[in-house]
N, C-alpha and C positions, 0 to 999 in steps of 0.2 A: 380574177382574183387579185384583190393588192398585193406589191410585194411584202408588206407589215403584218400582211395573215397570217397566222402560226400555220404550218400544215400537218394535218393528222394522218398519223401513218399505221396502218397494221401490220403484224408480221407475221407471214402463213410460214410455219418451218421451223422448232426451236431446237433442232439439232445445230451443227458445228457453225453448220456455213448460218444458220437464221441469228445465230448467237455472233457470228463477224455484225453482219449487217447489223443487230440492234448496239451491239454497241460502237458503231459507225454513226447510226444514224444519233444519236443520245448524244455523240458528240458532233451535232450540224446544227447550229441555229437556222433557226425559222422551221425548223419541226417538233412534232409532239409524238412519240410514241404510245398508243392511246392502249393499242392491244395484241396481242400475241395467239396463235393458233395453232395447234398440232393433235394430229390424231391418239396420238400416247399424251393425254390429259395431264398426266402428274407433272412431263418435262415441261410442257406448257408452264405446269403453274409455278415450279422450280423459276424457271425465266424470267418470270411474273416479279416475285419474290424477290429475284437475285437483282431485278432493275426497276423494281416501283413501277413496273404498268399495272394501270387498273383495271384491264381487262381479259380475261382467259375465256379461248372456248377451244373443245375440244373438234371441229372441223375448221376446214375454210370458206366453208360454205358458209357457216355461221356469221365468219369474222368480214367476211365479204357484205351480209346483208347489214351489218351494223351502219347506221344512217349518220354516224359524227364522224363514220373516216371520209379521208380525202380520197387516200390514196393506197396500194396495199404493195409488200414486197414477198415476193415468189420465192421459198428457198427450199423446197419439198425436192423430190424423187422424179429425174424427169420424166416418169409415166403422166404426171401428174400439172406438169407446166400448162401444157393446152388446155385442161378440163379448167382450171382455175383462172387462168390469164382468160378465157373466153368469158366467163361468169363473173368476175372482176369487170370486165370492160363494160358487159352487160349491163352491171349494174351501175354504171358511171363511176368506177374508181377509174384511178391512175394506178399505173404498175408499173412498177422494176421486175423485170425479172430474170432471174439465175439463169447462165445462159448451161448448156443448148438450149437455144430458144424452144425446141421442140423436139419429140423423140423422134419423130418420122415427118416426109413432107406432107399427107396427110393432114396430122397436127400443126403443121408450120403456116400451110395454108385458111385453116380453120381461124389461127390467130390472125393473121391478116387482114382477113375478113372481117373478123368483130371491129379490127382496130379501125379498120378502114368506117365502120357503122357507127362505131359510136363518138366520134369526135374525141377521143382521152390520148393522153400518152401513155405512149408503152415503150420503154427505155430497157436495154437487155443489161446487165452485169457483166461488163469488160470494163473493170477497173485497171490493166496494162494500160490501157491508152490514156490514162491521166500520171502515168509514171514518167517523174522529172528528164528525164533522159531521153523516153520518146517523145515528149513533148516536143523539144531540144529539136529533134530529127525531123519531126510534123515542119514544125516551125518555118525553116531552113528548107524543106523540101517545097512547101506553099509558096516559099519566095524565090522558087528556080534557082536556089544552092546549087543541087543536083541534077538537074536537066529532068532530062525524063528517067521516069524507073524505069528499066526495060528488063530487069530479073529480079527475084528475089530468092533468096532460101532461107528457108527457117523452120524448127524443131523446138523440140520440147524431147532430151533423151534423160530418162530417168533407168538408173542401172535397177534398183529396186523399190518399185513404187508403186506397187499394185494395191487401190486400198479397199478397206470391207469386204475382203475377198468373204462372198458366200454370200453379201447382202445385195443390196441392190444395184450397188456397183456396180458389180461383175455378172449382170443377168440382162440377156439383150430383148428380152421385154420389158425389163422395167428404166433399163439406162440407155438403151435404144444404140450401145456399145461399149468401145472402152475407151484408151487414154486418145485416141483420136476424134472423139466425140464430147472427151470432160475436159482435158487443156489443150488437144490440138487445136479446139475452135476458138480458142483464147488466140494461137498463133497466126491464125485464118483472118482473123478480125482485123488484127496489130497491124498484118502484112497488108491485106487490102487496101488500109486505111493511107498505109504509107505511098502505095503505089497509084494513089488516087481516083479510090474503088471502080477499076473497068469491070466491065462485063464479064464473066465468066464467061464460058463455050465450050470448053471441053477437059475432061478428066479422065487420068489416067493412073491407077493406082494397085495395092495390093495391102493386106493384113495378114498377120500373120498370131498365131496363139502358142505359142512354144511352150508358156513357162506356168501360165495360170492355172490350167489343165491338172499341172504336177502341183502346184500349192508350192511354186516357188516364188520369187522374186517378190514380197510379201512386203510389202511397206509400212508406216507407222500411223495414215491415217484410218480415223474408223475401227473397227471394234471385230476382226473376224468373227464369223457361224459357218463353221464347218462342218455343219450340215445342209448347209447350201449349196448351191451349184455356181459355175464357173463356163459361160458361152461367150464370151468376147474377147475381141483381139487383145494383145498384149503390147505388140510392135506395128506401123503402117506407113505407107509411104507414098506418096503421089505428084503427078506433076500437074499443072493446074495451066490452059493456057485463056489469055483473055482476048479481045474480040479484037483488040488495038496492038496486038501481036505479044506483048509482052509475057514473061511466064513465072509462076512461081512452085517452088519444089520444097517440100514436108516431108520431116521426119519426125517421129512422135514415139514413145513407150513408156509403160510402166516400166518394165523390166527387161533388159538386155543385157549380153555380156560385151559390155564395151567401155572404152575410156570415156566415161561422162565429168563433170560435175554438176550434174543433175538441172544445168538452168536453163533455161530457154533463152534462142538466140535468134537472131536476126541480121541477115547480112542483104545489104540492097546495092546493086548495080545500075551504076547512073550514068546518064551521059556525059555529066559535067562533074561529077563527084560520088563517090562512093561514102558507104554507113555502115559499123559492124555494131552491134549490141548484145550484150549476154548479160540476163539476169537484170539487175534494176539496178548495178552500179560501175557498170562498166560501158562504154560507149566512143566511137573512135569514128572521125571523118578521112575521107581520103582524095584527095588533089594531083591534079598536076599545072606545074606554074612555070612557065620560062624551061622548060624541059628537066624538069625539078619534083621527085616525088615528095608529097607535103602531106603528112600526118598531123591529126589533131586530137588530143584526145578531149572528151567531152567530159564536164564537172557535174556530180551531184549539187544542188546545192543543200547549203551547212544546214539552212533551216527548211528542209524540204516540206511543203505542204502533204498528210496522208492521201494519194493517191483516191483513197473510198471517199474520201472528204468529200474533196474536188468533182469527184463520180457525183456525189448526195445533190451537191451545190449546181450541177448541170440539170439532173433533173427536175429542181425545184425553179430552178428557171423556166423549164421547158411548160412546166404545169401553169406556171402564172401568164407566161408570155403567150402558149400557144405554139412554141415553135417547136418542129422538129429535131430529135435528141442525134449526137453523134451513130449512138448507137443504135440505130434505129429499128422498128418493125421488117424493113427492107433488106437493112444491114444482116439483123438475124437469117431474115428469110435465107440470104443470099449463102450467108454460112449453111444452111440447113441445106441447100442444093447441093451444094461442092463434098461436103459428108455423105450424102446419099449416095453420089454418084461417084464417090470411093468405094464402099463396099459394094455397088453395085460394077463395080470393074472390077475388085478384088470376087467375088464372085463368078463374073462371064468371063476373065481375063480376056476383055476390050474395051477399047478407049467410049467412053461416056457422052454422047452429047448434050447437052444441058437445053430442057425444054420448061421455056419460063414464065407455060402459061399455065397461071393461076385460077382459071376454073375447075 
């Protein structure tokens, strides 16, 4: 594909997160938003309406077999990521898709496979790792700033922030869990990437459901149906060790009673420098120089490029060139292990060993 090609895109999903992404992607040259898709027909055509695409169907099935897309973006229930990202590849699109890449390993494996079959890209939605500050730290760390990573910690503590409580959200067959599975693998990602994605090997972890059970800790996204039900954890916590010795440790909630401000952080220990991060505008290096503690802190810059932007523009590269995306088939996979093998040690309370073959 030339790079001068428009690239046509569809969007399976016109709820909150389908309605991020189309008007992310609307605003990315060298794509076309051609069509829109969702089981509740009307929001579809709401979307349709509200952004001049010409095309509405009421599955993704449908919008997957349309022969003028490129490429399709994933923004559904993640019951539903495997079944479409498999039938998507199938049928030679490209996909983004919403991460967790998958509800179960199962499903994570299934993706793999197709990806691996049909020669397409499949880029997962972890848009933190185009945020100006990590970039900063990426950067810096690829140029042996920091020596080696040899720890990291990092969280996602939200005091009230359970959301849909009754929908799908909060139901462990259709969200496959909870805030350790919808932003802890956003932290999973960030951290790996920084530490120079080793291997995983073992995990050790615990969940806990205190607050969701009661219909507390009730947050602002999504729409409660409290005639729904409520099976996943609220709080989780784990240690992660990798093959090259180093370790990294996770805290994650919707809802806890604790001093938060609600942002996700990142703190990485280095041989040659340390790195703290909270949220997308806070960021600070750490040194020692001539027996000299030496703080730095890190800048936004004034005209920051949107983060989803940057995401759009990687994988329209990845589509024209053939190359493999940051966030890749593997990347997900590897998040989709280290999640399993949490609640599967929060379950047997024992340490996890990661087994990584994929037949």
């Amino acid at each position: 594909m030339a790079f001068n090609e428009e690239i046509t895109i569809g969007v399976i999903g016109a709820g909150n997160i389908g309605n991020i992404h189309i008007r992310s992607l609307l605003d990315t040259p060298g794509v076309a938003v051609t069509a829109v898709a969702d089981v509740f027909l009307p929001l579809a055509e709401a979307r349709a309406k509200e952004h001049q695409i010409s095309k509405v169907y009421g599955s993704g099935e449908d919008l997957i077999n349309d022969p003028d897309i490129d490429a399709v973006v994933i923004a559904v229930s993640n019951e539903w990521h495997a079944p479409l990202a498999v039938k998507a590849l199938q049928a030679g699109k490209h996909v983004l898709l919403e991460k967790p890449m998958a509800i179960d390993m199962k499903a994570a494996k299934e993706i793999v496979q197709a990806e691996r079959e049909s020669g397409k890209v499949l880029m997962i939605s972890h848009q933190r790792r185009w945020e100006p500050l990590n970039m900063q730290v990426k950067e810096l760390i690829q140029r042996g700033k920091l020596g080696s990573i040899y720890h990291a910690k990092t969280g996602w503590m939200r005091r009230k922030g359970i959301p849909g409580w009754g929908t799908w959200f909060t139901q462990m067959s259709k969200a496959g869990g909870g805030p350790l599975i919808d932003i802890g693998v956003h932290m999973l990602d960030l951290s790996l990437s920084f530490m120079g994605n080793p291997r995983p090997v073992s995990v050790y972890g615990a969940t806990y459901s205190e607050f969701g059970p009661k219909r507390r800790g009730i947050g602002s996204w999504g729409k409660p149906n409290w005639s729904g039900s409520y099976d996943v954890e609220d709080f989780a916590t784990a240690l992660i060790k990798m093959d090259n010795g180093s370790t990294l440790t996770l805290d994650v909630s919707w809802a806890a009673l604790t001093e938060t401000d609600n942002q996700p952080y990142i703190q990485l220990l280095g041989t040659e420098g340390g790195a703290s991060l909270r949220g997308n505008t806070y960021g600070k290096l750490f040194a020692e120089m001539f027996d000299r503690e030496i703080d730095v802190e890190l800048e936004v810059p004034e005209n920051k490029t949107d983060p989803r932007l940057l995401m759009n523009l990687h994988f329209l590269e990845c589509i024209r060139t053939g190359s493999e995306p940051l966030t890749s088939v593997m990347s997900g996979y590897t998040n989709n292990l280290i999640l399993n093998a949490i609640y599967e040690s929060s379950r047997t309370g024992r340490e996890i060993q990661l087994d990584w073959d994929l037949s």
